[in-house]
C-alpha positions as protocol buffer text, in pm:
chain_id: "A"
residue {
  index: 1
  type: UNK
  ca { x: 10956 y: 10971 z: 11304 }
}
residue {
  index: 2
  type: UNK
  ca { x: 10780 y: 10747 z: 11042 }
}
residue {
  index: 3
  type: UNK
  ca { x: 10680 y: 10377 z: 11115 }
}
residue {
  index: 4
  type: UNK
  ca { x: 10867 y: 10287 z: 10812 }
}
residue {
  index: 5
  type: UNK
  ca { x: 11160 y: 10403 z: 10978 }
}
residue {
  index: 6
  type: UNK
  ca { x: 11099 y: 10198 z: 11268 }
}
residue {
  index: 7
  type: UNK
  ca { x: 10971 y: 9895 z: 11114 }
}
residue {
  index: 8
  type: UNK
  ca { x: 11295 y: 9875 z: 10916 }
}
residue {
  index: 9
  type: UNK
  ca { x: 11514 y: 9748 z: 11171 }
}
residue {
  index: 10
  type: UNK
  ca { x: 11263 y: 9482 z: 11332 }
}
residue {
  index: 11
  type: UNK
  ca { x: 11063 y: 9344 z: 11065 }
}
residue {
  index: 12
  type: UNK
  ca { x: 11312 y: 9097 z: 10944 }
}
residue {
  index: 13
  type: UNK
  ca { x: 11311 y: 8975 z: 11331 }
}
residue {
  index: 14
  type: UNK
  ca { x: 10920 y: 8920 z: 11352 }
}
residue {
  index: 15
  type: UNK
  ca { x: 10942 y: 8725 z: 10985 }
}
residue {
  index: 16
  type: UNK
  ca { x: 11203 y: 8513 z: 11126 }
}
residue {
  index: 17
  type: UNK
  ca { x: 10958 y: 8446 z: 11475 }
}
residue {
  index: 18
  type: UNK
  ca { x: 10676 y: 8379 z: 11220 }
}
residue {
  index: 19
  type: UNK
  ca { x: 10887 y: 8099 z: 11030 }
}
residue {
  index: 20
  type: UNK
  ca { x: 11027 y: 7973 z: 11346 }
}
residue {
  index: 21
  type: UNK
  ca { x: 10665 y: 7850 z: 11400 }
}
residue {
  index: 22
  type: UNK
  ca { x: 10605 y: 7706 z: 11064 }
}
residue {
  index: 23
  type: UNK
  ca { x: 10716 y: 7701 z: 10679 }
}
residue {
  index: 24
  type: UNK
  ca { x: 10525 y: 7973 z: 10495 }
}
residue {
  index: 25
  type: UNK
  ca { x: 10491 y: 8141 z: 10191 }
}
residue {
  index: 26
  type: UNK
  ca { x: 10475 y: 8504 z: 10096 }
}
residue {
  index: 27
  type: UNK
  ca { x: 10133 y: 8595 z: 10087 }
}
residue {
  index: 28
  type: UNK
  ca { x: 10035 y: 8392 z: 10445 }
}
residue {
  index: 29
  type: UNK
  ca { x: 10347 y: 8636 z: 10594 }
}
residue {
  index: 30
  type: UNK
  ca { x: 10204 y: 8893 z: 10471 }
}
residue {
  index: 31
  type: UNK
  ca { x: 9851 y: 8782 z: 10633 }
}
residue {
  index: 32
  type: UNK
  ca { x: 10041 y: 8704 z: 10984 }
}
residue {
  index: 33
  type: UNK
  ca { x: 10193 y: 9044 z: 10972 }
}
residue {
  index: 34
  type: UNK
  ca { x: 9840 y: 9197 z: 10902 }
}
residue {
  index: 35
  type: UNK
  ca { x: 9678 y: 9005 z: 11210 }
}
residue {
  index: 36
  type: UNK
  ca { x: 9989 y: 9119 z: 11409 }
}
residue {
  index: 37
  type: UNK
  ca { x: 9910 y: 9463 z: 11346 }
}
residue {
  index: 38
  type: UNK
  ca { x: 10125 y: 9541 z: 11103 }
}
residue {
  index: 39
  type: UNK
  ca { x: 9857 y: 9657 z: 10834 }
}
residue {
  index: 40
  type: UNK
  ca { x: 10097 y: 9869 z: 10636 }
}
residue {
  index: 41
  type: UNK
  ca { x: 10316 y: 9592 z: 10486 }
}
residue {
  index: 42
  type: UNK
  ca { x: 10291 y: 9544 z: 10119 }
}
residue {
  index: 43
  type: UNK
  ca { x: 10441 y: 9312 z: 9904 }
}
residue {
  index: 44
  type: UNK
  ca { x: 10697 y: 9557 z: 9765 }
}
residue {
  index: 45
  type: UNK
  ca { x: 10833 y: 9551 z: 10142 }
}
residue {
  index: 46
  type: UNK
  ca { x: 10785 y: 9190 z: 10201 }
}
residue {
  index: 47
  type: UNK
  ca { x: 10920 y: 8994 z: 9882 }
}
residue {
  index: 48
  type: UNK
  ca { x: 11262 y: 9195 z: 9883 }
}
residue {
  index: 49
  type: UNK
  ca { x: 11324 y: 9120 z: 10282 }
}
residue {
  index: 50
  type: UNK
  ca { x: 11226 y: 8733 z: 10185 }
}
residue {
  index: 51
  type: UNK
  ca { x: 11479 y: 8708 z: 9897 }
}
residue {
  index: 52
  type: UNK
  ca { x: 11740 y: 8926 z: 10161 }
}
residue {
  index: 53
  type: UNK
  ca { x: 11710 y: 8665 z: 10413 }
}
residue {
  index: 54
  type: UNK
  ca { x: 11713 y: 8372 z: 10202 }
}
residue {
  index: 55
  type: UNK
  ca { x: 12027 y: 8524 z: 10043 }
}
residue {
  index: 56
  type: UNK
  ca { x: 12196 y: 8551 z: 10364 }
}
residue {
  index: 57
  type: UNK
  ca { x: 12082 y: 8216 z: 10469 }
}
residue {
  index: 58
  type: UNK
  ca { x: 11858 y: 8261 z: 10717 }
}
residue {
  index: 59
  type: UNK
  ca { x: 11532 y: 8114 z: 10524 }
}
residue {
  index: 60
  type: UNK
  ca { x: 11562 y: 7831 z: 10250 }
}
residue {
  index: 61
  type: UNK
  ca { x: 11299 y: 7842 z: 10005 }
}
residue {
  index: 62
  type: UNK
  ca { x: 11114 y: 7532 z: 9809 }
}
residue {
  index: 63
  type: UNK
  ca { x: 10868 y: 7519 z: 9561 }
}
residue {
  index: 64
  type: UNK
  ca { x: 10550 y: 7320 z: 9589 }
}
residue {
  index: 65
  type: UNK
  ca { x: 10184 y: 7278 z: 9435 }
}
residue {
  index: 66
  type: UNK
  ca { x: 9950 y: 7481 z: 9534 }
}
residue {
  index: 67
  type: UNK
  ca { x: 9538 y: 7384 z: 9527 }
}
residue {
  index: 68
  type: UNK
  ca { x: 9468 y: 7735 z: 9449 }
}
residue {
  index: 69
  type: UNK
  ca { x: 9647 y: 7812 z: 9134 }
}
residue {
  index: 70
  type: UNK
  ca { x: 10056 y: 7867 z: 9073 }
}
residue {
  index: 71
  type: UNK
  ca { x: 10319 y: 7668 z: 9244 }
}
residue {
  index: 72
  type: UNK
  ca { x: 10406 y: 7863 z: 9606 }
}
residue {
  index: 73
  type: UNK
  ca { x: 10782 y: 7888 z: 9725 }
}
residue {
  index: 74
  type: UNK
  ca { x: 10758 y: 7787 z: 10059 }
}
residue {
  index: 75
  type: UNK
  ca { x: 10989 y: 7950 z: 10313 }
}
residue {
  index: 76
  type: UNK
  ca { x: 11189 y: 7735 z: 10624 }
}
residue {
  index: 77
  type: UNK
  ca { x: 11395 y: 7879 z: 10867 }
}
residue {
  index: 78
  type: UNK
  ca { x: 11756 y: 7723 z: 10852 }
}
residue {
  index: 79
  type: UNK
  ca { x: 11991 y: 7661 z: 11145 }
}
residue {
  index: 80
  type: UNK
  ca { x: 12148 y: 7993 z: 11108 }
}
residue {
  index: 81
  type: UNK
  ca { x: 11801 y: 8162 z: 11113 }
}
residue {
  index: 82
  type: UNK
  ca { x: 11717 y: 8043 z: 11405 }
}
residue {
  index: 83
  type: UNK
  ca { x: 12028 y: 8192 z: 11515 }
}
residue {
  index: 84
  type: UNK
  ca { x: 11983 y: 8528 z: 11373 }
}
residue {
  index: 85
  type: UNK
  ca { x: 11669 y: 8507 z: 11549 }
}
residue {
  index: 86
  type: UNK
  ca { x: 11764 y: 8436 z: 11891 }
}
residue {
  index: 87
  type: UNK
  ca { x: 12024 y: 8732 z: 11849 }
}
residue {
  index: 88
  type: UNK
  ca { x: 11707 y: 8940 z: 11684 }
}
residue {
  index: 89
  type: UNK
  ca { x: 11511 y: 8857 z: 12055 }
}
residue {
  index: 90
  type: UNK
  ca { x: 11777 y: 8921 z: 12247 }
}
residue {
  index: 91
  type: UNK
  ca { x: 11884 y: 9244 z: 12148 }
}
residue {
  index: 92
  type: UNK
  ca { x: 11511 y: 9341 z: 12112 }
}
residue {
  index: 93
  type: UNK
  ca { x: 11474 y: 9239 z: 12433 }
}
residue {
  index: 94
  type: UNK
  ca { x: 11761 y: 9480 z: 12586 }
}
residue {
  index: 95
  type: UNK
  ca { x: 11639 y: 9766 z: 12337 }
}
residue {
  index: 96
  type: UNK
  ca { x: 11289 y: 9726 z: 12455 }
}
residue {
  index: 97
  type: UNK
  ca { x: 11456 y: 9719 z: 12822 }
}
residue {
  index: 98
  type: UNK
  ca { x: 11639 y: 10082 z: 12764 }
}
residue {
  index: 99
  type: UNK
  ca { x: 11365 y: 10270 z: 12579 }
}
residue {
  index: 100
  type: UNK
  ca { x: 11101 y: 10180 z: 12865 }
}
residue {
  index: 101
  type: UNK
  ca { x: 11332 y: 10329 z: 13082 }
}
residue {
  index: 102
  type: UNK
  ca { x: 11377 y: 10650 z: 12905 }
}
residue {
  index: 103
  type: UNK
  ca { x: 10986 y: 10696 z: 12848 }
}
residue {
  index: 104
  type: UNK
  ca { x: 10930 y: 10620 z: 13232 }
}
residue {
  index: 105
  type: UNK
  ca { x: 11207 y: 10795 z: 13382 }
}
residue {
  index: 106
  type: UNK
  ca { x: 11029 y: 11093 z: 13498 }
}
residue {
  index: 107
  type: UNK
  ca { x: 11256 y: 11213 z: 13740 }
}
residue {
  index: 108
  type: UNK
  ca { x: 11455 y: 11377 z: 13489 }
}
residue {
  index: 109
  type: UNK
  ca { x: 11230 y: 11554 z: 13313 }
}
């Protein structure tokens, strides 16, 4: 199984726990994902999942100066996205739980 495939289903979770901390914008998410590990992200993934989640609600975006050059939209986590994140924890929480299980259950292999 690819990464990718993986990282699909969780990565909108660990941008939500990065914005939980503070407002961000797209290129310092990217950054946090990189120290995090997650090396592979590209904008192409990133800026699509951003506008998803600020579609749905979960992030509300504002645009500010930057020092550096263009105006940056700056990314918040709303009310519901710190409810979508909560669910994202728990259930990655109980996922986590069942897969360690499987790969340490070695009385039935």
């Amino acid at each position: 199984m690819k990464q990718t495939q993986l990282l699909k289903g969780v990565l909108d979770g660990c941008v939500l726990a990065i914005l939980a901390k503070h407002e961000s914008y797209g290129y310092e998410i990217m950054q946090a994902l990189h120290r995090y590990g997650f090396e592979s992200i590209v904008g192409g993934t990133l800026y699509p999942l951003l506008a998803k989640l600020e579609k749905q609600g979960d992030v509300t975006g504002t645009i500010k100066p930057s020092p550096d050059g263009p105006d940056r939209k700056y990314l918040t986590l709303t009310a519901q996205g710190a409810a979508s994140l909560a669910e994202f924890r728990q259930q990655w929480a109980q996922i986590g739980a069942q897969v360690a299980a499987v790969m340490g259950d070695k009385q039935n292999e």
